[in-house]
C-alpha positions in Angstrom: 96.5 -43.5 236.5 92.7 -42.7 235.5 92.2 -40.9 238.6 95.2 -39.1 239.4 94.2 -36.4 237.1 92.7 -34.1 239.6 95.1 -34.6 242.3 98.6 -34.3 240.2 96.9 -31.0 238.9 96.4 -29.5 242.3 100.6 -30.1 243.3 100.9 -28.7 239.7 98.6 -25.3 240.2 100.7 -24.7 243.9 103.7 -24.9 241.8 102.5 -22.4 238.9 100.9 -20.1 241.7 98.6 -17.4 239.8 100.0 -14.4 237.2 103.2 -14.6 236.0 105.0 -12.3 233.5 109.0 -12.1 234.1 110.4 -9.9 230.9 112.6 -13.6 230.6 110.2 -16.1 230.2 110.1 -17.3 227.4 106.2 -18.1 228.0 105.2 -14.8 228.4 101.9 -13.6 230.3 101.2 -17.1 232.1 97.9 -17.3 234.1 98.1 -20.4 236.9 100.8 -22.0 234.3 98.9 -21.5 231.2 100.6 -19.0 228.8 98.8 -16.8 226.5 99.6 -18.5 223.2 98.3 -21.8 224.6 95.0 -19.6 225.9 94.8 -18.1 222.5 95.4 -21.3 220.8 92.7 -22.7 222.6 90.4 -19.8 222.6 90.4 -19.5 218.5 89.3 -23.2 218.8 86.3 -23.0 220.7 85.6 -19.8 218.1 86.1 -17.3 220.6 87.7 -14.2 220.8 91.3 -14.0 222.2 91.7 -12.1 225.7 94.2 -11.5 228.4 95.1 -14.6 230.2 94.2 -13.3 233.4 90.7 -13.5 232.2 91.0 -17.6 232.2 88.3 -19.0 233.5 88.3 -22.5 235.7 86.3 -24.6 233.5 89.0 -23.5 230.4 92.1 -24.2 232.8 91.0 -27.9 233.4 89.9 -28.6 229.7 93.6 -27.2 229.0 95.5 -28.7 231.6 93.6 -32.0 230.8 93.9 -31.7 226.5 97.6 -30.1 225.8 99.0 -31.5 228.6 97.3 -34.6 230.4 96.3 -36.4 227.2 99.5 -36.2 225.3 101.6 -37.7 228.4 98.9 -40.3 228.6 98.7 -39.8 231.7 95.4 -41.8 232.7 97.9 -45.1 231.2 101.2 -44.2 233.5 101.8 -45.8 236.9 100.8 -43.2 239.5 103.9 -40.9 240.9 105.6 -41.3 237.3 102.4 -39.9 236.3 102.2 -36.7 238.6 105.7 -36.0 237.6 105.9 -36.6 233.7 102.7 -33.9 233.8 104.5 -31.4 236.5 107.3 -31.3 233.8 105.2 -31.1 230.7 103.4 -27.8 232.6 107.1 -26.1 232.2 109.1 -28.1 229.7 106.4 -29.3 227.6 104.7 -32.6 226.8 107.8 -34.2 224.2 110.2 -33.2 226.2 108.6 -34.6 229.5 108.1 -37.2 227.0 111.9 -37.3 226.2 112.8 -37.7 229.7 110.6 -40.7 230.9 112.2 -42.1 227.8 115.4 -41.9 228.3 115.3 -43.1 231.9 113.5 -46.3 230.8 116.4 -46.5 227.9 114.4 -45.9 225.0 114.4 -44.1 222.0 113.7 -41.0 223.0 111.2 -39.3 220.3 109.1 -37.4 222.5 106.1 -39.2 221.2 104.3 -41.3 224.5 103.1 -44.5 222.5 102.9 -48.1 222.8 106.8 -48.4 222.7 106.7 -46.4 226.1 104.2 -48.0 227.7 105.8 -51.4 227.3 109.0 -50.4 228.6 106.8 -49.1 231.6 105.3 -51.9 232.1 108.3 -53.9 232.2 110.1 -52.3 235.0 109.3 -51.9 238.8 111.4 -49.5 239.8 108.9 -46.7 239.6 111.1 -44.7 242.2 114.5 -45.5 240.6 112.2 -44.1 236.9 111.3 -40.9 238.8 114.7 -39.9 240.4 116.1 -40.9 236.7 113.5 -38.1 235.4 113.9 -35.3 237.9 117.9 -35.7 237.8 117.6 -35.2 233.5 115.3 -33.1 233.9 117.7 -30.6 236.4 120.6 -31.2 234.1 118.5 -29.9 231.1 117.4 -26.6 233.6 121.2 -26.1 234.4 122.0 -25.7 230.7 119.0 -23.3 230.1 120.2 -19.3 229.8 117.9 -18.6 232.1 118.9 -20.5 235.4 120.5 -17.6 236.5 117.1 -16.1 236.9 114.5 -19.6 237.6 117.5 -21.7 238.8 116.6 -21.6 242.4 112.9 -22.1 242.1 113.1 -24.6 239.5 115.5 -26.9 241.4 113.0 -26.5 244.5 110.5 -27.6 241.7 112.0 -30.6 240.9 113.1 -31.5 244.4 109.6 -31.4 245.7 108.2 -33.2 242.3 110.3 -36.0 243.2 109.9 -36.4 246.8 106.2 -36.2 246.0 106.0 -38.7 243.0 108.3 -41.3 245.1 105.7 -41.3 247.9 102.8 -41.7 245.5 104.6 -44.4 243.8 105.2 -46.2 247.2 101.5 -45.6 248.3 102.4 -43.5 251.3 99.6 -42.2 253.2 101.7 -38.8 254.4 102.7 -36.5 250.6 104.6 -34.1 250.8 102.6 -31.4 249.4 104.7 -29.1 247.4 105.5 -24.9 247.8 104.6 -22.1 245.5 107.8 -21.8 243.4 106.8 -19.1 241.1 109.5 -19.3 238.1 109.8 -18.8 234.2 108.7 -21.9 231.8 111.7 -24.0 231.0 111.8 -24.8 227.2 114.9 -26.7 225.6 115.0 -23.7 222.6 116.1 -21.6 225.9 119.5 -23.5 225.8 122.7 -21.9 226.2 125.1 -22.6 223.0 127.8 -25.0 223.2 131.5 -23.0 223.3 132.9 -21.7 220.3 135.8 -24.3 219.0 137.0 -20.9 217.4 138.9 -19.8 220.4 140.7 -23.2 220.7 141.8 -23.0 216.8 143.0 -19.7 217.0 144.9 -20.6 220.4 146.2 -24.3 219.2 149.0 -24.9 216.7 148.6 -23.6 213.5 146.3 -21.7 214.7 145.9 -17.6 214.6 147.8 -16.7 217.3 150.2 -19.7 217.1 150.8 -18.8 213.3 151.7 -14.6 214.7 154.3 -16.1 217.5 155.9 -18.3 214.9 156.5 -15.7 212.4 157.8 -13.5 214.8 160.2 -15.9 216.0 161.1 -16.7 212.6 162.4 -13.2 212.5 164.1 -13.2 215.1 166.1 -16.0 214.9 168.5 -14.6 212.8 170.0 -11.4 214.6 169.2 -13.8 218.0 173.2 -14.7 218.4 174.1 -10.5 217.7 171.5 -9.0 219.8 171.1 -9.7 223.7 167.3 -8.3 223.6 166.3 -10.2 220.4 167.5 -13.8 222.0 165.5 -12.3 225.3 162.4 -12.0 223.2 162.9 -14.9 221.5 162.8 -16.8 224.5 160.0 -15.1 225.4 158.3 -15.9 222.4 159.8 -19.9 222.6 157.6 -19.4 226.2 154.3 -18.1 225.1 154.2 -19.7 222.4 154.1 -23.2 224.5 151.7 -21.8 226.8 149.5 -20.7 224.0 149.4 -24.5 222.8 148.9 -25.9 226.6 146.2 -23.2 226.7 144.2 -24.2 223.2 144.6 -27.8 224.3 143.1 -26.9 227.9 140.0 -24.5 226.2 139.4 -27.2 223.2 139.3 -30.1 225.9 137.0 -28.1 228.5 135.1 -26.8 225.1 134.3 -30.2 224.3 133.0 -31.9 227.7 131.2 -28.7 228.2 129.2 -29.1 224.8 128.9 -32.9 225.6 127.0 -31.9 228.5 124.6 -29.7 226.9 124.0 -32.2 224.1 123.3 -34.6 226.2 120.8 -32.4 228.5 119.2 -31.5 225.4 119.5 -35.8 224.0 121.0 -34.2 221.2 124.3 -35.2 219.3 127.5 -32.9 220.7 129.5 -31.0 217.9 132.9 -32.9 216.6 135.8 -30.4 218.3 138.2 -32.2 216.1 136.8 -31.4 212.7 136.7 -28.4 211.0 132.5 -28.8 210.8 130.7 -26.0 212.2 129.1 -27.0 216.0 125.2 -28.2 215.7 122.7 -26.3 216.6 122.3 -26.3 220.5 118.7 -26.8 220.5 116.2 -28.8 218.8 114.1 -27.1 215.6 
């Protein structure tokens, strides 16, 4: 809504808290959530010299917030709460893929471009708290998949915990919001995604495959002197052994391979590699 600019930026600024520079962000020297490329960026714009970030000032952090970030979710057009948090997650994610997730909760086509399609399919529902907790639950399934959860995990699901409690009570008009702790953590981009597992593992484990192809020649060897020699029809048997459990095994990986690069895809709205073609995987994140 028109007015919920100021507001959803202060819950946003207690979130981002002030410097930031983990050696695994991907952002990079970030100044109350603004990084330094998007400082420079905007900076070179006004025909200005590039500085450090920490040198922001406030009236350049609320023409930034409100241009690169505000603007492109259309944020003066969305229903308040979805508003708050489509902008908290466009602060660490981005404006698309914000975008991407408000999308996809509605059922759209998600393009990551908020446009008249969006709106529409805004206004058509009524469920603004059923939207949100559709958002924040895409938008922690996306974070999972991210490399660096091991570092931001815990802060970022705090993060979207808190945006959702808050943008449910805004949506609802409550008169008591929870106001939101400083969760100091990394930005959150989708090119941060971890890479679906390699099918190779499965091929080389499956039949016909590498080490399928190795057991079945040695076997083949062995078969002969099997009935003369007590140890070669030992080893045979061994072999007869492994190589069934080899085959369980590259059916087990292949099957695990594939649900687990579903769910990346997915996180990511992106199309999962075919495990049973011989095609290489696609890419795990968007260009």
């Amino acid at each position: 809504m028109r007015d919920n600019f100021k507001p959803a930026l202060a819950a946003v600024l207690v979130h981002e808290g002030g410097y930031f520079n983990h050696p695994r962000d991907p952002g990079g020297p970030t100044m109350k959530g603004i990084i330094k490329r998007v400082y420079d960026d905007y900076r070179r714009s006004k025909g200005l010299p590039t500085r450090d970030v920490r040198q922001l000032e406030e009236s350049e952090l609320q023409e930034i917030y409100r241009r690169r970030y505000w603007d492109l979710i259309q944020g003066d057009k969305l229903p308040a709460g979805i508003d708050y948090v489509v902008f908290d997650g466009a602060v660490n994610s981005g404006p698309a893929q914000a975008t991407k997730w408000l999308q996809r909760a509605l059922g759209i086509a998600a393009d990551g471009v908020l446009g008249p399609a969006t709106l529409a399919a805004l206004e058509r529902g009524e469920d603004h708290d059923a939207v949100i907790a559709d958002i924040q639950a895409r938008r922690l399934a996306m974070l999972k998949n991210l490399k660096t959860w091991d570092v931001f995990g815990k802060g970022w699901g705090r993060r979207v915990a808190e945006a959702k409690q808050l943008g449910q009570a805004i949506a609802s008009g409550s008169v008591h919001l929870p106001m939101p702790t400083a969760t100091a953590c990394g930005k959150a981009y989708a090119s941060s995604a971890k890479s679906p597992p390699p099918k190779a593992i499965g091929d080389a484990l499956a039949s016909g495959g590498t080490v399928s192809t190795g057991i079945g020649v040695a076997m083949d060897a062995l078969v002969p002197v099997a009935d003369k020699s007590a140890m070669a029809a030992t080893i045979l048997t061994i072999l007869m052994v492994a190589g069934a459990l080899v085959a369980v095994l590259g059916y087990v990986y292949r099957e695990w391979a594939k649900a687990k690069a579903a769910e990346i895809m997915d996180a990511l709205d992106l199309k999962a590699p075919d495990f049973g073609s011989t095609a290489e995987p696609a890419e795990a994140v968007p260009a």
